[in-house]
Backbone as a printed PyTorch tensor [residue, N CA C, xyz], in Angstrom:
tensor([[[ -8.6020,  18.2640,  33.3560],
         [ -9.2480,  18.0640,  32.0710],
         [ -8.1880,  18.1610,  30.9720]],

        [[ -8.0290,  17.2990,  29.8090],
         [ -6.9140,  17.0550,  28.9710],
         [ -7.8980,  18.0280,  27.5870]],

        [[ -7.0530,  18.7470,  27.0860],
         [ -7.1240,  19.5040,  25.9290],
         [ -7.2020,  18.6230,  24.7110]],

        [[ -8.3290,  19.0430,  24.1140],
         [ -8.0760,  17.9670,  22.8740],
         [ -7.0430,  18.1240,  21.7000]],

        [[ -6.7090,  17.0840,  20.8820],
         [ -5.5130,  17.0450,  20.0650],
         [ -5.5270,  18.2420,  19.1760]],

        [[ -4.5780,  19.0880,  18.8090],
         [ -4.5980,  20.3540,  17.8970],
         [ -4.2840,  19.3570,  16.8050]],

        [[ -5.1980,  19.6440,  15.2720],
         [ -4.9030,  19.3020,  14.2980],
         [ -3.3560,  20.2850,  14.2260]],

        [[ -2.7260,  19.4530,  13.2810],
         [ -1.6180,  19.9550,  12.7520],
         [ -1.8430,  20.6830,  10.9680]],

        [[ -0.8030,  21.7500,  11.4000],
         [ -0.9360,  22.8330,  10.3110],
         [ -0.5240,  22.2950,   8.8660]],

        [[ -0.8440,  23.0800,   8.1420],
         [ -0.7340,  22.1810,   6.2760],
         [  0.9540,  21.8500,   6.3140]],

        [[  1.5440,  23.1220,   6.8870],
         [  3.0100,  22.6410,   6.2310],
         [  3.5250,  21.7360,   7.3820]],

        [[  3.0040,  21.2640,   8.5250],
         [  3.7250,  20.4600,   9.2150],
         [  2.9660,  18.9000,   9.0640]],

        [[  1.7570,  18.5760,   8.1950],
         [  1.2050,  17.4940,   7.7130],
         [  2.2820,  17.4130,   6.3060]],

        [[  2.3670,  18.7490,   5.4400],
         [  3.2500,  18.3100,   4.2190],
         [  4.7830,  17.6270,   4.8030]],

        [[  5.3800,  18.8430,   5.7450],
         [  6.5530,  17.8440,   5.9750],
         [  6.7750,  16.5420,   6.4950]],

        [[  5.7290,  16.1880,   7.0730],
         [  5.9170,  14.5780,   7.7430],
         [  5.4430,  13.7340,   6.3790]],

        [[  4.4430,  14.0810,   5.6190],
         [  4.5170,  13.3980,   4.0700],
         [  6.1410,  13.5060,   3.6500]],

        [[  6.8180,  14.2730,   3.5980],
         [  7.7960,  14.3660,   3.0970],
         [  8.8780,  13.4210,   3.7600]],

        [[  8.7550,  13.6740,   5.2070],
         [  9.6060,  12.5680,   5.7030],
         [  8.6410,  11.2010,   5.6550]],

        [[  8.3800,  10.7270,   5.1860],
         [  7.4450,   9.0290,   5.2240],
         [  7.7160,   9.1160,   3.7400]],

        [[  7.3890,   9.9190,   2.2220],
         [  7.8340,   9.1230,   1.5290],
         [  9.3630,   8.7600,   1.2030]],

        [[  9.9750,   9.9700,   1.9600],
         [ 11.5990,   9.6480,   2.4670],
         [ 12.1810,   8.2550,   2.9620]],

        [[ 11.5750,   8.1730,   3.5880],
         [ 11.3870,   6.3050,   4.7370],
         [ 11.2730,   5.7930,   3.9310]],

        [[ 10.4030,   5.3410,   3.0290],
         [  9.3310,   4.7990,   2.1270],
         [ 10.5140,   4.3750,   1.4120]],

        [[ 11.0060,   5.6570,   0.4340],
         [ 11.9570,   5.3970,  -1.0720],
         [ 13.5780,   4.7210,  -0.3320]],

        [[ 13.8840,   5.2070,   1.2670],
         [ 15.2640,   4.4690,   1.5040],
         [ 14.7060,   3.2780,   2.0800]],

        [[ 13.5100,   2.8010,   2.5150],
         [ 13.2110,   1.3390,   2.8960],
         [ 13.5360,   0.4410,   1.3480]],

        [[ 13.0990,   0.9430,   0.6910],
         [ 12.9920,  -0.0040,  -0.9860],
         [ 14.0820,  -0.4000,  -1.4340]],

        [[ 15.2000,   0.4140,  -0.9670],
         [ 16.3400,   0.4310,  -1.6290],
         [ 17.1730,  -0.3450,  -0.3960]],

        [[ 17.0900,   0.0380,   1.1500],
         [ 18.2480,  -0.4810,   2.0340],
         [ 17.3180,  -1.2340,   3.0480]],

        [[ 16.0910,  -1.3620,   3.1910],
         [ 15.4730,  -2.2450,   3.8500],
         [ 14.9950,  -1.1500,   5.1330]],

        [[ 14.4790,  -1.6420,   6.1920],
         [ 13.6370,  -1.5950,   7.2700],
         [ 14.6460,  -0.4790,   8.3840]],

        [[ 15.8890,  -1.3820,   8.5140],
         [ 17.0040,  -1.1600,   9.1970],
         [ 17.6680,  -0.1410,   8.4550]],

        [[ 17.5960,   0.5220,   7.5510],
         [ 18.6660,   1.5090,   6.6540],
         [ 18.6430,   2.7920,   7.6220]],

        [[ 19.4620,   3.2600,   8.2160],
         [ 20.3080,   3.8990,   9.0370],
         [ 19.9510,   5.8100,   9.0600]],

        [[ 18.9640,   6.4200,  10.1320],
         [ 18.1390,   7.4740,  10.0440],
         [ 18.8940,   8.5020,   9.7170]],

        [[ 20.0810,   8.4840,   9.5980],
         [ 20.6910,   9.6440,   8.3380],
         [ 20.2100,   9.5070,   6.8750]],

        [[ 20.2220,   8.2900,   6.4790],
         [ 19.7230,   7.8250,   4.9550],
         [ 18.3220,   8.5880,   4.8360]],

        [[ 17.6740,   9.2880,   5.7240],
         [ 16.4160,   9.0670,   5.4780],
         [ 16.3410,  10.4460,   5.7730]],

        [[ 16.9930,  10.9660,   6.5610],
         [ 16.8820,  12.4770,   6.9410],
         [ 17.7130,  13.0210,   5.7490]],

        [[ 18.8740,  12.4250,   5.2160],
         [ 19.7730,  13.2500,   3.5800],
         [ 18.8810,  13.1060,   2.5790]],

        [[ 18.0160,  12.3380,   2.3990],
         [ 16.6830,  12.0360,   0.9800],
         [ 15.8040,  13.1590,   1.5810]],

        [[ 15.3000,  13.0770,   2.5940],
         [ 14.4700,  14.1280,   3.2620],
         [ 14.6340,  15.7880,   3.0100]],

        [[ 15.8100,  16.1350,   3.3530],
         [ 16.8370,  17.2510,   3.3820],
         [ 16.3890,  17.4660,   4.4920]],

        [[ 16.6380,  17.1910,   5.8570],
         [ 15.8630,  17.7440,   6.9750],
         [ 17.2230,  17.1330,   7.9000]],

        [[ 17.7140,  17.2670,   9.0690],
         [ 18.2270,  17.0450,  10.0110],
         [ 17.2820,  15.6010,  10.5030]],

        [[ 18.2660,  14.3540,  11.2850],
         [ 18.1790,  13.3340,  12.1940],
         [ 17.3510,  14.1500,  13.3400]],

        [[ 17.3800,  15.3280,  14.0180],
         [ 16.5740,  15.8540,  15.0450],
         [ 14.7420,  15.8200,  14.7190]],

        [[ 15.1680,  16.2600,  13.5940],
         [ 13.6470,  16.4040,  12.7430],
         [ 12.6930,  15.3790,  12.6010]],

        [[ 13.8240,  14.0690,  12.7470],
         [ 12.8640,  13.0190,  12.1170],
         [ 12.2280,  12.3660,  13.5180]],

        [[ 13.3820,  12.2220,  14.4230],
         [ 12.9040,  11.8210,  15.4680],
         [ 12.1220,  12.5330,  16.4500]],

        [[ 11.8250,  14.0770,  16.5090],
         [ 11.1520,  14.8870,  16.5930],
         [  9.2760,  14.0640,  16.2170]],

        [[  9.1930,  13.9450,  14.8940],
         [  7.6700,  13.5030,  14.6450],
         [  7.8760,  11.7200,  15.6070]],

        [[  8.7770,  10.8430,  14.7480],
         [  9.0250,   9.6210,  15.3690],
         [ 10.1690,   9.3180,  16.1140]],

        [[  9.4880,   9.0720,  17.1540],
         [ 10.9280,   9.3260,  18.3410],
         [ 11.4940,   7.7520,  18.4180]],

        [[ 10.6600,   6.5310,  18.3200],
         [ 11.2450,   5.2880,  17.8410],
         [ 11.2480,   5.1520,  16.2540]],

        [[ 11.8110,   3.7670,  16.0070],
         [ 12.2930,   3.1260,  14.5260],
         [ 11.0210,   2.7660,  14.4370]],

        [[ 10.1620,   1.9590,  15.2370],
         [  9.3500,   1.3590,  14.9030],
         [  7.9470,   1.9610,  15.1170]],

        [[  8.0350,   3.6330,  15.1900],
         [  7.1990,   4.6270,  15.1700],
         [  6.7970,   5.3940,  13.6180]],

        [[  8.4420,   5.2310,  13.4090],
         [  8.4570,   5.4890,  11.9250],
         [  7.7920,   4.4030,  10.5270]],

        [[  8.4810,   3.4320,  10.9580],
         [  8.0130,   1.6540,  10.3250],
         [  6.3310,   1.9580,   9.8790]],

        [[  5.3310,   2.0350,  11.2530],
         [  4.2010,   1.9010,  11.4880],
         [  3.5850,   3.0870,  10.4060]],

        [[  4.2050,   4.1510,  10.7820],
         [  3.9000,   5.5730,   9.9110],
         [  4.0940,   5.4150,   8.3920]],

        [[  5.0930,   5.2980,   8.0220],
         [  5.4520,   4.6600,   6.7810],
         [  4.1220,   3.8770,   6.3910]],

        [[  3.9650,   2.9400,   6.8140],
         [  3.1750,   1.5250,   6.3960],
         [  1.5950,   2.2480,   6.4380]],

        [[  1.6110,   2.7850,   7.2300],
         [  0.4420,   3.3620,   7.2620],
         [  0.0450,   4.1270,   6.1480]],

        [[  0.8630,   4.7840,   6.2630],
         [  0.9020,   6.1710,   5.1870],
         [  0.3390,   5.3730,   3.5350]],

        [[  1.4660,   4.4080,   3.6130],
         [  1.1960,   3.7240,   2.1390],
         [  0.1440,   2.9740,   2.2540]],

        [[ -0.5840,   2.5170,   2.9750],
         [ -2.0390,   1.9320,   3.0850],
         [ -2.8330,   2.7180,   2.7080]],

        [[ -2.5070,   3.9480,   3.3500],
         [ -3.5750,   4.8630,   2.8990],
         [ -3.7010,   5.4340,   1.8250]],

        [[ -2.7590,   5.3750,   0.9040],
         [ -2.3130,   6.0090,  -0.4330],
         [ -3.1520,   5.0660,  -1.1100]],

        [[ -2.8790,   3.6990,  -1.0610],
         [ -3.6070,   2.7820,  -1.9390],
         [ -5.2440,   2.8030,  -1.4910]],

        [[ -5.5160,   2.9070,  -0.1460],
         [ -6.5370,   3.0410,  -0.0190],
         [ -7.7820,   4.4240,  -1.2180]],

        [[ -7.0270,   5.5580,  -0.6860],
         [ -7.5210,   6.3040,  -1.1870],
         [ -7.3690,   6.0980,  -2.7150]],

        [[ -6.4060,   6.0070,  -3.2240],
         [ -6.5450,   5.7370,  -4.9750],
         [ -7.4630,   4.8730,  -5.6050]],

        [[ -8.2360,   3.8640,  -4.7330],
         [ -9.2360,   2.6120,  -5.2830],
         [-10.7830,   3.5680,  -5.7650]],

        [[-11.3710,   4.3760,  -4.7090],
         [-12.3740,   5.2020,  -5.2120],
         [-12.2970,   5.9410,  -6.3740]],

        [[-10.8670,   6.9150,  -6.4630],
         [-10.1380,   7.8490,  -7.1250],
         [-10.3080,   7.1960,  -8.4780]],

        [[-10.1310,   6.0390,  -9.0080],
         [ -9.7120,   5.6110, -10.2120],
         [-11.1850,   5.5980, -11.0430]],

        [[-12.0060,   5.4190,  -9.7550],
         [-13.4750,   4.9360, -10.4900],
         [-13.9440,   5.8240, -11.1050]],

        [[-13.3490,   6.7310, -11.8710],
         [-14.0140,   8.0230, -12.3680],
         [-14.8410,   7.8960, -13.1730]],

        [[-15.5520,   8.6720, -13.3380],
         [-16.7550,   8.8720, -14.6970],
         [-15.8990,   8.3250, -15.8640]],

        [[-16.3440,   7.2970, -16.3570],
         [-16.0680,   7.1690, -18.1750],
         [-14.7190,   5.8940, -18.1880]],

        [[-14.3940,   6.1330, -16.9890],
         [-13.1970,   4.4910, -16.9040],
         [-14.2740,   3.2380, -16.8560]],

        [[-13.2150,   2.4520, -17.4240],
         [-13.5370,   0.8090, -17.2150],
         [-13.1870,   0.5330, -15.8960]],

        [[-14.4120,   0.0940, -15.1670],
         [-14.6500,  -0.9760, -13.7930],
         [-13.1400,  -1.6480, -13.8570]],

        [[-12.9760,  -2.5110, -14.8610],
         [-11.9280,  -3.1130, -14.6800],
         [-10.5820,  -2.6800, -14.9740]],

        [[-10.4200,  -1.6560, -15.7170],
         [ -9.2730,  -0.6870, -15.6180],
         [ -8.8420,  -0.6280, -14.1240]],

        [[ -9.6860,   0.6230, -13.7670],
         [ -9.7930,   1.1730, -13.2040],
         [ -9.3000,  -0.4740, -11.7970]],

        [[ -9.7440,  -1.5680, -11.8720],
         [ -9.5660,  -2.4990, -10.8020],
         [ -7.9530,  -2.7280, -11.2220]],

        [[ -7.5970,  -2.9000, -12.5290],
         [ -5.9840,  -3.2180, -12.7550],
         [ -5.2010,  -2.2440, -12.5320]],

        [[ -5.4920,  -0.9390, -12.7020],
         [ -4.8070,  -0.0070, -11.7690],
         [ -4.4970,   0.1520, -10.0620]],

        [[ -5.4380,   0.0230,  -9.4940],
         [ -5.0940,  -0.4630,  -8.7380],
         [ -4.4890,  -1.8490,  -7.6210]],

        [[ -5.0800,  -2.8230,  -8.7590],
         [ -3.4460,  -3.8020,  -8.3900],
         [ -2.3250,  -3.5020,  -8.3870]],

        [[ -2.4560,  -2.7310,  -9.0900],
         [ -0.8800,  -2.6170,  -9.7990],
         [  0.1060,  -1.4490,  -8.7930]],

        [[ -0.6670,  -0.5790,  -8.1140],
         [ -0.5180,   0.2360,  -6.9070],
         [ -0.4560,  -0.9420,  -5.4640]],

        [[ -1.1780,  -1.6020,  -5.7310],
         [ -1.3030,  -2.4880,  -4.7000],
         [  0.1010,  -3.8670,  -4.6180]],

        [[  0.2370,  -3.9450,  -5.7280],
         [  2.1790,  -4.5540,  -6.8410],
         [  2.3850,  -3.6730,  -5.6310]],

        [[  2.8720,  -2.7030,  -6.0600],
         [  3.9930,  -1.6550,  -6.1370],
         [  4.1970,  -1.9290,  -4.1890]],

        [[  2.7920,  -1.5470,  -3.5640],
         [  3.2820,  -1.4500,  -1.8140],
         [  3.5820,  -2.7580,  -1.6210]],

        [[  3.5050,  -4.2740,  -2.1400],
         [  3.7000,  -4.8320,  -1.8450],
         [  5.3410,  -5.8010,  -2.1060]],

        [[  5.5140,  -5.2560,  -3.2420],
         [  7.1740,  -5.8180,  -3.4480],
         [  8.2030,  -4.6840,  -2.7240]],

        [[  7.4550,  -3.7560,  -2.5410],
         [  8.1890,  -2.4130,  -1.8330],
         [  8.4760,  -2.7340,  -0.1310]],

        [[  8.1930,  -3.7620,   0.1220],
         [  8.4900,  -3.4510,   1.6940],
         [  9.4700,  -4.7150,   2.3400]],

        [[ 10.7960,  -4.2140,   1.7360],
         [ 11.8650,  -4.9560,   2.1570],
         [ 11.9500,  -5.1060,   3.7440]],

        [[ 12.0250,  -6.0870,   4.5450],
         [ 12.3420,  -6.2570,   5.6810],
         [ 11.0660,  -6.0940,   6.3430]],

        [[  9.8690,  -5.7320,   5.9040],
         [  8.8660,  -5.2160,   6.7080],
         [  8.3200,  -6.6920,   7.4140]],

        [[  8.2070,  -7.7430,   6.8420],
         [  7.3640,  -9.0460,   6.9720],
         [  8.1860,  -9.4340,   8.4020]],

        [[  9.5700,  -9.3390,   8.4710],
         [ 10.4690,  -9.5270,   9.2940],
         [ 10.4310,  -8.8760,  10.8440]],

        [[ 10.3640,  -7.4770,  10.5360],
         [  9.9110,  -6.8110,  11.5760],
         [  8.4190,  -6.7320,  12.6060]],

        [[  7.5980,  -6.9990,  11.5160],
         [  5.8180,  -7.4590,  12.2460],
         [  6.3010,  -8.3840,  12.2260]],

        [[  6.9470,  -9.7890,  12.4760],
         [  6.9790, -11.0060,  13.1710],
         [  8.0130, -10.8590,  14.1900]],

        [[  8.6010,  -9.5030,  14.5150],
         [  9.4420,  -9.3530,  15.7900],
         [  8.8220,  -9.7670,  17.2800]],

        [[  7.7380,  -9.8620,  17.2700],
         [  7.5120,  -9.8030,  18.6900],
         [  6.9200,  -8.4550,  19.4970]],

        [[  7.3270,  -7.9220,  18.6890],
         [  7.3000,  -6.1210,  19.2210],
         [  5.5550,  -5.7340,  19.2420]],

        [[  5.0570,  -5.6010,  20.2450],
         [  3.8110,  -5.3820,  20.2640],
         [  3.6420,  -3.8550,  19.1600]],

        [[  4.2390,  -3.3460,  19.0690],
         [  3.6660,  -1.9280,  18.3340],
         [  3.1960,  -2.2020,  16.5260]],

        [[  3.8510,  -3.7030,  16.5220],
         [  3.3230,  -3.9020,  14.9890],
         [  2.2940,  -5.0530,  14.9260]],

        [[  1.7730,  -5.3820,  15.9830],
         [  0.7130,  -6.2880,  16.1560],
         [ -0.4260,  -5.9760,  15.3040]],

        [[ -0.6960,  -4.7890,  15.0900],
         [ -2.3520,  -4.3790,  14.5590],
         [ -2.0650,  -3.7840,  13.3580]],

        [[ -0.7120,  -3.7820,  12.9870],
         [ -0.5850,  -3.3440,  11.5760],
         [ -1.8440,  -4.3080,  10.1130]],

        [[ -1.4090,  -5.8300,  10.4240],
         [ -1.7080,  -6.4940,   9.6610],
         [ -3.7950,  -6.5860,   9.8260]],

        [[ -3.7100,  -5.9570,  10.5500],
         [ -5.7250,  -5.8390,  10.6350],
         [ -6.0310,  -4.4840,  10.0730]],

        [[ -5.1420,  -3.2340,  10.1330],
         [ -5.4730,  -2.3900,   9.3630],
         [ -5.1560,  -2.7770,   7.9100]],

        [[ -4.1920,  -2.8760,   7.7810],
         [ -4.0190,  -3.3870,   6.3780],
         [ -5.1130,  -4.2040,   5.5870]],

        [[ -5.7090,  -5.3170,   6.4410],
         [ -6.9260,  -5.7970,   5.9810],
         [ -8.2090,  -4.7650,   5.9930]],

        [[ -8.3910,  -4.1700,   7.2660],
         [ -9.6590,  -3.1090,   7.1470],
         [ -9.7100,  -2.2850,   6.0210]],

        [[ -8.2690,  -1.4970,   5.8910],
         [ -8.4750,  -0.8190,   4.7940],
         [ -8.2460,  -0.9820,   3.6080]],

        [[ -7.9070,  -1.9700,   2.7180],
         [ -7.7980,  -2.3040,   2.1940],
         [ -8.8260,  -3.2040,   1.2230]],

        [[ -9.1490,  -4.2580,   1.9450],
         [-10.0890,  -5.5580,   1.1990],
         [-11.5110,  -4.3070,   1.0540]],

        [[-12.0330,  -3.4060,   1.7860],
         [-13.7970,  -2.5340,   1.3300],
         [-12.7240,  -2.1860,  -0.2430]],

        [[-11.8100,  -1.5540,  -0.4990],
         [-11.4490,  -1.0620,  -1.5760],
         [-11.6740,  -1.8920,  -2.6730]],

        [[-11.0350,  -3.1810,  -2.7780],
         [-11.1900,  -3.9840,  -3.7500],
         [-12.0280,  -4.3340,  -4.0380]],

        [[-13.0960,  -4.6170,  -3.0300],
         [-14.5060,  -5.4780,  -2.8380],
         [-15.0990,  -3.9950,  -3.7810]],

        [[-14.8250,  -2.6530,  -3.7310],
         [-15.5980,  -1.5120,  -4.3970],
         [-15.2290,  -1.5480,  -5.3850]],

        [[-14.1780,  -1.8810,  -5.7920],
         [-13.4660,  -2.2710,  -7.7070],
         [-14.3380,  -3.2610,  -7.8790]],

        [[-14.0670,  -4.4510,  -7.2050],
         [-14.6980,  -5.7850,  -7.6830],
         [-15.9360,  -5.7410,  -8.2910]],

        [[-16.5700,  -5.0910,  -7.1000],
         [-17.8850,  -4.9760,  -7.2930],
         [-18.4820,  -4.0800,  -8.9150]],

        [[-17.6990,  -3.2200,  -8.7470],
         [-17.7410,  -2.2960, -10.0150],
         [-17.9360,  -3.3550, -11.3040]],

        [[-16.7190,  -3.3240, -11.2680],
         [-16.5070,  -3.9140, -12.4970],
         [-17.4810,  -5.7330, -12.4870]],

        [[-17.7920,  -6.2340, -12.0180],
         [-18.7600,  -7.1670, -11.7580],
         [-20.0370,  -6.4090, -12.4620]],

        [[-20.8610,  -5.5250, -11.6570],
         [-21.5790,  -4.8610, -12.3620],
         [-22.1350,  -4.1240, -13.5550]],

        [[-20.7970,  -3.9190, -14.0090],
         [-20.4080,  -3.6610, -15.9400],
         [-20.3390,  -4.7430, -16.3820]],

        [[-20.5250,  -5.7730, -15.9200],
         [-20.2690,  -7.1510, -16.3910],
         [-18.8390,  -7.1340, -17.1590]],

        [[-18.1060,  -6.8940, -16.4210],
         [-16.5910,  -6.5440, -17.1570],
         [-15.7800,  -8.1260, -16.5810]],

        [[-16.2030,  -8.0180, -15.1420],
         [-15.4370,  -9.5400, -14.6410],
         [-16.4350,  -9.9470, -13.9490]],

        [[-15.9430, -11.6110, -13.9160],
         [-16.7650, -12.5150, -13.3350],
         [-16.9890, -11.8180, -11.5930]],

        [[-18.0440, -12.5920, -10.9990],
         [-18.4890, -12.3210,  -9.9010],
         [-18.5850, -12.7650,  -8.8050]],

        [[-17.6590, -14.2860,  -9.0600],
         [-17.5570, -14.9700,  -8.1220],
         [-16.0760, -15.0650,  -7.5070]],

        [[-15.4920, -13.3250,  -7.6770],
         [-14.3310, -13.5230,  -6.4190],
         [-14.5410, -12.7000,  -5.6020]],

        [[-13.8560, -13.0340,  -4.2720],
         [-14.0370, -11.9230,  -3.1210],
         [-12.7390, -11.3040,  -2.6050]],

        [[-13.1330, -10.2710,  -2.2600],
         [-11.7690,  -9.7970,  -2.4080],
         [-10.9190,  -9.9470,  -1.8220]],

        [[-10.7320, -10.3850,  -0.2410],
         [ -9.6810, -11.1830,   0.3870],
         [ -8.8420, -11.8370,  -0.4670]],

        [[-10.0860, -12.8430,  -1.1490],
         [ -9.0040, -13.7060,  -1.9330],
         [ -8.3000, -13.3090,  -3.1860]],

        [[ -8.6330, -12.3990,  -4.0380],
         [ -7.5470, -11.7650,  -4.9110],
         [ -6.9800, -10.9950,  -4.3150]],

        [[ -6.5080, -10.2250,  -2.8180],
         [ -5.9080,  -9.9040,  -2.8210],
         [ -4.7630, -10.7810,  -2.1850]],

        [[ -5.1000, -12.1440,  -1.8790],
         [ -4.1020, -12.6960,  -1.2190],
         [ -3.6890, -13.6040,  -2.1470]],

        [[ -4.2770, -13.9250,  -3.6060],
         [ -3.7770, -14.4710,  -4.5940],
         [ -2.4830, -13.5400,  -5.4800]],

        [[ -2.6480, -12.2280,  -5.2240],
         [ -2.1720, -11.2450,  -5.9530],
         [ -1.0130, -11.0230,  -4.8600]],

        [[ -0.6660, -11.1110,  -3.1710],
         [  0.1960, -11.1910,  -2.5900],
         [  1.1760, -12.2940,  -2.4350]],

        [[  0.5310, -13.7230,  -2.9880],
         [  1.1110, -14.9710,  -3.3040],
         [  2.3960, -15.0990,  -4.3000]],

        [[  1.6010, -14.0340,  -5.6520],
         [  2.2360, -13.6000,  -6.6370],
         [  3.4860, -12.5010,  -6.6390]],

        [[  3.6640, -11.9280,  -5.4000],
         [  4.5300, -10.7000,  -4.9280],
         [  5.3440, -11.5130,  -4.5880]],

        [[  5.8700, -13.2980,  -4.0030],
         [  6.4800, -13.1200,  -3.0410],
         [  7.7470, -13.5380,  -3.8850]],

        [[  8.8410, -13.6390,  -3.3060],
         [ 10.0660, -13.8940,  -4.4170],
         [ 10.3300, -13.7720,  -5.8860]],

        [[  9.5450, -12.0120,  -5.2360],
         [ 10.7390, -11.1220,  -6.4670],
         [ 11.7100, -11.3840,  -7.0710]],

        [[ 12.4360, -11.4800,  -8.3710],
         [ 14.1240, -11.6020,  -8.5520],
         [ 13.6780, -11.2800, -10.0300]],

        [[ 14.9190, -11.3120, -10.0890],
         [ 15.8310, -11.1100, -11.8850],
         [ 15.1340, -12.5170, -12.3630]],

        [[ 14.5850, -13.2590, -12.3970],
         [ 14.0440, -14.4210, -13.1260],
         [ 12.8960, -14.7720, -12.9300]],

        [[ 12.2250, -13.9200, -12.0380],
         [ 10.7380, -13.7060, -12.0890],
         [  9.8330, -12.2290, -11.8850]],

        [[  9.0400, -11.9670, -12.7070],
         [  8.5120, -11.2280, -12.8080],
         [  6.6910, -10.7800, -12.1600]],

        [[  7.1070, -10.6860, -10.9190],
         [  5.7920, -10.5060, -10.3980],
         [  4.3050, -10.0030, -11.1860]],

        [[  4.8030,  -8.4610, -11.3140],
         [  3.7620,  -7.8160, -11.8560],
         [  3.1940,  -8.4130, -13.5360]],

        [[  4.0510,  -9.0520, -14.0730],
         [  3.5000, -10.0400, -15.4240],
         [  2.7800, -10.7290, -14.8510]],

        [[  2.6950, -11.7790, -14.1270],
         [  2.0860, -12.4820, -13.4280],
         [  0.5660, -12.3790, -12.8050]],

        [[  0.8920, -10.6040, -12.3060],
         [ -0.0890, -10.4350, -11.6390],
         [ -1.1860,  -9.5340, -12.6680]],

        [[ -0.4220,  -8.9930, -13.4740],
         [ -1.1930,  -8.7500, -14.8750],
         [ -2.1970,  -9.9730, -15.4870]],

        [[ -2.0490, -11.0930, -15.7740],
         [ -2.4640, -12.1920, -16.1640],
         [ -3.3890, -12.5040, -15.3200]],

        [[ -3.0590, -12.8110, -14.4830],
         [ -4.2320, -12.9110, -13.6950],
         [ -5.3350, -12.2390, -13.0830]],

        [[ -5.2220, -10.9720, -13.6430],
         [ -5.8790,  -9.5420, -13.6380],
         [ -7.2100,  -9.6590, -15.1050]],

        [[ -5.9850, -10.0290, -16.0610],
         [ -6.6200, -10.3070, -17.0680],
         [ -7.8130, -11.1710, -17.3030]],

        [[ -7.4930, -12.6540, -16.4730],
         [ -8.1630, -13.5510, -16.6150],
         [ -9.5240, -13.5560, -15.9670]],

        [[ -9.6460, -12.4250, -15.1240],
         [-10.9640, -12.2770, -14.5830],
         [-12.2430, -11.7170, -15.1970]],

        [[-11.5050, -11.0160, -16.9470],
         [-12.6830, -10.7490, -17.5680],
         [-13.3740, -11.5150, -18.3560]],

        [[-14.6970, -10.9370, -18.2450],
         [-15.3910, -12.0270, -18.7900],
         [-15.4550, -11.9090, -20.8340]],

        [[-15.5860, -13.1160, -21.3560],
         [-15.5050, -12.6800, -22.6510],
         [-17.0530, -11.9960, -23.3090]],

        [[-16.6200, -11.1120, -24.3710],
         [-17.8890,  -9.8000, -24.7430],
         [-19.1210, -10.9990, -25.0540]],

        [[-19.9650, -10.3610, -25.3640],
         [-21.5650, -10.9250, -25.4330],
         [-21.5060, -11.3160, -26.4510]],

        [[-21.5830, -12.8630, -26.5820],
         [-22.4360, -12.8800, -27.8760],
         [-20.8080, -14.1300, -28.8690]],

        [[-19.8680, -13.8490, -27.6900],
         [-18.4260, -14.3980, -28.3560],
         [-18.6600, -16.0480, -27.6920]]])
């Protein structure tokens, strides 16, 4: 008979947060491949440590990616607070949703490796993700703040269209501002 999984203790859930947004901030800067000392010296923790929680690269990758799914995930409810605008509250989280998405240098590269362990990345990413927006959308639809005829797949894959070739001569998040913008509807009566 197999023992079931021991939750893990607060400070050994805080330190693996600590090592993933470690991953996280040297992926942005040196890519996918940036070299598990880079990540254990941002960390302050020993190379034993890291591979200790993730014993492959692409254990870590998955964790990482995960991790930040879930960050955005959880922030979409979070924003809807008492007394915010529906649609605030929806441009805030684009704009979190910006951020994981120009952030993942090399990642597109690596889920098209072949490597079965990143196969199901791109269906969580959809699971958890699109109920979030569709719960902004919906929001703010309901305040009659924005129109009602988008779904959220598709702004979010209009808003990932807008992520792709980043540079010094284009400006994603302007872009994706505008078109954030353009979904409200004009006040009553204008």
């Amino acid at each position: 008979m197999t023992e079931p999984a021991r939750a893990k203790r607060a400070d050994a859930r805080r330190n693996e947060r600590t090592l993933l947004d470690a991953a996280a901030a040297v992926f942005v800067t040196s890519g996918v491949e940036a070299p598990v000392r880079d990540i254990a010296a941002r960390a302050g923790v020993g190379m034993g440590t890291i591979y200790r929680h993730f014993p492959t690269r692409a254990d870590l990758i998955i964790a990482v990616y995960r991790h930040q799914v879930e960050a955005c995930a959880d922030a979409g409810p979070a924003l809807l607070a008492p007394g915010t605008s529906p649609h605030a509250a929806l441009g805030q989280w684009i704009d979190l949703f910006v951020d994981f998405l120009v952030t993942k240098h090399g990642l597109a590269a690596v889920m098209q490796s072949g490597d079965p362990a990143f196969d199901t990345l791109h269906a969580y990413f959809l699971a958890r993700l699109v109920p979030v927006c569709g719960l902004l959308l919906d929001a703010a639809a309901s305040a009659g703040e924005i129109r009602a005829d988008l779904a959220p797949h598709e702004l979010m894959r209009g808003v990932g269209n807008l992520c792709v070739g980043n540079d010094d001569q284009y400006d994603a998040r302007r872009l994706v501002e505008v078109l954030v913008a353009g979904l409200r509807l004009p006040p009553a009566g204008a």
